[in-house]
C-alpha positions in Angstrom: 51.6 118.5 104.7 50.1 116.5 107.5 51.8 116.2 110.6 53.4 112.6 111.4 50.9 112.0 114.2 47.8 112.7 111.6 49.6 110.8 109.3 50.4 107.8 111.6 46.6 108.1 112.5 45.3 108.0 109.3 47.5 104.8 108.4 46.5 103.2 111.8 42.8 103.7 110.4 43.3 102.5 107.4 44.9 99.1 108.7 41.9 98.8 111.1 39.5 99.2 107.9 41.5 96.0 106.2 41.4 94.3 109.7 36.9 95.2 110.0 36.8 93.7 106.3 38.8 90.4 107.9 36.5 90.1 110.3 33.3 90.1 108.4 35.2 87.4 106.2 35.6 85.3 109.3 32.0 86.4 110.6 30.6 85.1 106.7 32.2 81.9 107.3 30.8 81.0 110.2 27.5 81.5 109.0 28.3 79.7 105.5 28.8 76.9 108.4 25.9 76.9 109.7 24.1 76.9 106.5 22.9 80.6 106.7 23.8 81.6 103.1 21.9 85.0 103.2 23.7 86.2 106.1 27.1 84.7 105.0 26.7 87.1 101.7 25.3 90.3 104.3 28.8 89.5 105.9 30.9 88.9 102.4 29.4 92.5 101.4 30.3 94.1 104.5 34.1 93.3 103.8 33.5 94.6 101.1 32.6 98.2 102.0 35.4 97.9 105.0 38.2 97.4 102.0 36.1 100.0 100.2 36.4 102.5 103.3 40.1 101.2 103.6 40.9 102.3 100.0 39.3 105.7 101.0 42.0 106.3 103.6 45.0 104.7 101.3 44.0 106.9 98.4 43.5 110.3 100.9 47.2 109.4 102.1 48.4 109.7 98.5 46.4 112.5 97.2 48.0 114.0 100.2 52.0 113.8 98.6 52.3 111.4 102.0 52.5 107.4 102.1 50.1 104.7 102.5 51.9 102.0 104.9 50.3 98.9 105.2 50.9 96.4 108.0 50.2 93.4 109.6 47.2 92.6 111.9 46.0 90.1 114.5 43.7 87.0 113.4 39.9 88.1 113.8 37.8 86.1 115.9 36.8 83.2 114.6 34.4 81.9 117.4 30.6 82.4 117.5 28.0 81.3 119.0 25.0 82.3 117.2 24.3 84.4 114.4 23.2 87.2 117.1 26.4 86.9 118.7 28.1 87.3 115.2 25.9 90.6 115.2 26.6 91.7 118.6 30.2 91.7 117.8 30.2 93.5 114.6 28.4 96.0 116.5 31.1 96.5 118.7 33.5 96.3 116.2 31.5 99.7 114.3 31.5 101.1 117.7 35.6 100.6 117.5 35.6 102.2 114.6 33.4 105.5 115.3 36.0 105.7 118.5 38.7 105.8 116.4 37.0 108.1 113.6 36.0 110.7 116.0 39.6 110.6 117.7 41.0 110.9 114.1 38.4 113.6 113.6 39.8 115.3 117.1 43.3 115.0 116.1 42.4 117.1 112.7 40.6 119.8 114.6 43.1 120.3 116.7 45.7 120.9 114.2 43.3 122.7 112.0 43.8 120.4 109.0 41.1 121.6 107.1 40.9 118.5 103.9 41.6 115.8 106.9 38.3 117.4 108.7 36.1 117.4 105.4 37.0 113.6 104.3 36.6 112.6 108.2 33.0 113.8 107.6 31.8 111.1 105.2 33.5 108.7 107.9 31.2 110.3 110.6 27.9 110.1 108.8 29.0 106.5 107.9 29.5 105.4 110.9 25.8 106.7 112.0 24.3 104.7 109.3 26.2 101.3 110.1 26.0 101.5 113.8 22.0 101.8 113.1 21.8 99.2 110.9 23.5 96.9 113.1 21.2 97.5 116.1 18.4 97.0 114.1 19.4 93.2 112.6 20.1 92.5 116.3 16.8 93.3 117.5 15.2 91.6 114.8 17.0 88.6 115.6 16.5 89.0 119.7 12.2 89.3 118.0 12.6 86.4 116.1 14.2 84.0 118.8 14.5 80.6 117.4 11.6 81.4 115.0 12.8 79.0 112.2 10.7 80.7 109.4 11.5 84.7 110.7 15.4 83.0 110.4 15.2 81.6 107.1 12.7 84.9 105.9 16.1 87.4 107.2 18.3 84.8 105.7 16.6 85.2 102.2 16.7 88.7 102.4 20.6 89.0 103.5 21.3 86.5 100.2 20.1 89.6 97.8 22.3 92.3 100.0 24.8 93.7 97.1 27.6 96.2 97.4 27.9 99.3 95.1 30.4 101.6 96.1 29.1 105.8 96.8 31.2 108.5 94.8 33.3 110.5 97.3 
């Protein structure tokens, strides 16, 4: 039985995971605006994986015998002013989210809640990968400048960017 701070944790980080996906929706439609399809779809996919991770936490809850509660959340920003600042934010925002993840993580080490510390793990190595990703798109943009061709080249390659959800 998880405690009701681990438990109010968890739900906290699960409501942040809908909130991330909310934000790449408003991050896609600001470059469906601009006429950057590819990186509108890089976006759409990364909400995606953010209701995916959600889900993670919502179905951990469960499997648990304890209850998923969902709640309300603030509008994401809606206001960029580039595609690099759209980056540069959602770099931030993964930087949020490996905060929070490691203070879940410290939370379930303290209380020695051993299946809360091995499903944190995935979260961890997750957040590794994503934080990575995102620096690199941001210094290929800060390369490419205002390089119309480079812009349209990443946006191509964004547009074939799918989603397939990893087992456990």
């Amino acid at each position: 039985m998880l405690s009701e701070k681990l438990l109010q944790s968890l739900n906290e980080q699960m409501n942040f995971e809908f909130f991330s996906a909310h934000s790449y929706m408003a991050m896609a439609a600001y470059c469906s605006s601009e006429g950057l399809d590819g990186f509108a779809n890089f976006f759409l996919v990364q909400a995606e994986e953010e209701r995916f991770h959600a889900m993670k936490f919502y179905h951990f809850i469960n499997a648990l015998g304890e209850r998923a509660i969902i709640t309300g959340f603030q509008s994401p920003n809606n206001e960029f002013a580039s595609v690099l600042d759209c980056f540069e934010k959602a770099l931030a925002q993964e930087k949020e989210v490996t905060k929070r993840i490691y203070k879940l993580s410290d939370i379930a080490w303290d209380e020695r809640e051993h299946a809360t510390i091995n499903f944190l793990k995935w979260f961890i190595d997750e957040q590794v990968e994503e934080e990575d990703m995102f620096d690199s798109i941001i210094q290929k943009l800060k390369r490419i400048q205002n390089d119309n061709n480079a812009l349209f080249m990443l946006d191509n390659e964004f547009a074939k960017r799918t989603f397939t959800p990893e087992e456990k």
